[in-house]
C-alpha positions in Angstrom: -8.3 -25.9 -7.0 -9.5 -29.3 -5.7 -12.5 -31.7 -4.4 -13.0 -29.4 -1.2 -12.5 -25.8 -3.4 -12.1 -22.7 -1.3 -15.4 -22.4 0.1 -14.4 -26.2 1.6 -11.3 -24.9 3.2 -12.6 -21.8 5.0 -15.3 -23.9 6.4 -12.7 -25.9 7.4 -10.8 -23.9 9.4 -14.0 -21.7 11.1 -14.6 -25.4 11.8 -11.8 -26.1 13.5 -11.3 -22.5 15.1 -15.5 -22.9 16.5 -14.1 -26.0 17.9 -11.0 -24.6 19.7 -13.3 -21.6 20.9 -16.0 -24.2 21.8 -13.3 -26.2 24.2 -12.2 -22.9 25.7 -15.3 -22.1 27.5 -15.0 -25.1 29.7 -11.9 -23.1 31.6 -12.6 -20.5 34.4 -11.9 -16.8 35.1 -9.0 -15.2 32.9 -7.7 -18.7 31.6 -10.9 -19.0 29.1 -10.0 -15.5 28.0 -6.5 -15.6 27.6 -7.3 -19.2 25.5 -9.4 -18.0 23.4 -7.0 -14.9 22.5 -4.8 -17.8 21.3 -7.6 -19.7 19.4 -8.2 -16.3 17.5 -4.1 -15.8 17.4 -4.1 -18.7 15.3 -7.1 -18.6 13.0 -5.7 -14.9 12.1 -2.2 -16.3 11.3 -3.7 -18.8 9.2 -5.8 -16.7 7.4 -2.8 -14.6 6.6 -0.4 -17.8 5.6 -3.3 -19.2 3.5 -3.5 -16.2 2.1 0.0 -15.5 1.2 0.8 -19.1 0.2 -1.9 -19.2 -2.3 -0.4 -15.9 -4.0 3.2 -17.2 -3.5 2.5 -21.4 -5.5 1.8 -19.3 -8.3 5.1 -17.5 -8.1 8.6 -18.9 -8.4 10.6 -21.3 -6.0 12.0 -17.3 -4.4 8.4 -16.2 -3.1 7.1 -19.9 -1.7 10.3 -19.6 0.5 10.2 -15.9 1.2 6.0 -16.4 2.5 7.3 -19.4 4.8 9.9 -17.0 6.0 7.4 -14.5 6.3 4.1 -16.2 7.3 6.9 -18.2 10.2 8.2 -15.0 11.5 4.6 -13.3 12.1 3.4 -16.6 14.0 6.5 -16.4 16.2 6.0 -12.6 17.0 2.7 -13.5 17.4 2.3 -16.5 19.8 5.4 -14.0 21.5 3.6 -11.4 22.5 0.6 -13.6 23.2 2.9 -15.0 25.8 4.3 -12.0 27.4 0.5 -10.3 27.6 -1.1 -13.4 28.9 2.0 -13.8 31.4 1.8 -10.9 33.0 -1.8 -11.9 33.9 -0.4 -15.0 35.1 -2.1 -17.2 32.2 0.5 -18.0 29.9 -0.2 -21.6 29.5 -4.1 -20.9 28.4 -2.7 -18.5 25.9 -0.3 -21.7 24.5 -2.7 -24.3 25.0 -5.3 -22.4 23.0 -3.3 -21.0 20.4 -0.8 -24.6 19.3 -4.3 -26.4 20.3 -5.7 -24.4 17.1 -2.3 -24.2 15.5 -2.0 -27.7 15.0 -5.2 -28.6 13.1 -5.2 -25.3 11.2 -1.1 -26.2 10.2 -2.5 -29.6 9.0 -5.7 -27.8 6.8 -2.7 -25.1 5.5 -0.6 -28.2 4.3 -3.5 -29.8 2.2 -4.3 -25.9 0.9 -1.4 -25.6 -0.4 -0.4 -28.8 -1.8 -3.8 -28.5 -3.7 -3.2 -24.9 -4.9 0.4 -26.1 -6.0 -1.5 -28.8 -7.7 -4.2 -26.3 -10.1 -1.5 -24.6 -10.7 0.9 -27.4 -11.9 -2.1 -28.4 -14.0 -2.7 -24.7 -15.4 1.0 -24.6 -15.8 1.6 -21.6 -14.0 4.2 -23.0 -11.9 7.9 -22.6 -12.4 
């Protein structure tokens, strides 16, 4: 798939997740708790839009755009109600600062996944 393969990316990303957990731990009280849900809210996401991306590259043009749709709409609903729980505990801004802290890393590690997957399967011709 490329140089890192898929063993590469997963270490990756419980790289980058252990490292978002990791940075958690330094806040107090419910903020390191409502953080970390958010650190966890993201690696899950990603796990799901790697997953779905790397089924949908070697699909057509139609089910790349429907698993953005998809893999967009479940992170929205997501970081959502990960905002309304943590709110009502008064600890919204952990919940966002963990999860977009994790987001943004793990969003740049799903961008090099799947330009690589789009490449093996350009080379395998399998792409439309």
């Amino acid at each position: 798939m490329s140089r890192m393969g898929a063993r590469g990316w997963s270490w990756s990303a419980g790289a980058v997740s252990a490292a978002g957990a990791a940075l958690c731990l330094g806040l107090g009280g419910a903020g390191r708790w409502a953080a970390l849900a958010g650190v966890a809210c993201a690696a899950g996401t990603f796990a799901f839009a790697v997953f779905m991306k790397g089924w949908a590259v070697r699909k057509h043009l139609d089910a790349v755009l429907l698993t953005l749709m998809a893999t967009f709409g479940l992170r929205l609903l997501v970081a959502g109600a990960g905002v309304l729980a943590c709110g009502a505990l008064g600890r919204a801004e952990a919940f966002v600062a963990g999860f977009f802290g994790a987001f943004v890393p793990l969003q740049a590690l799903e961008m090099g996944f799947v330009l690589a997957a789009h490449g093996a399967a350009k080379a395998q011709g399998s792409v439309t």
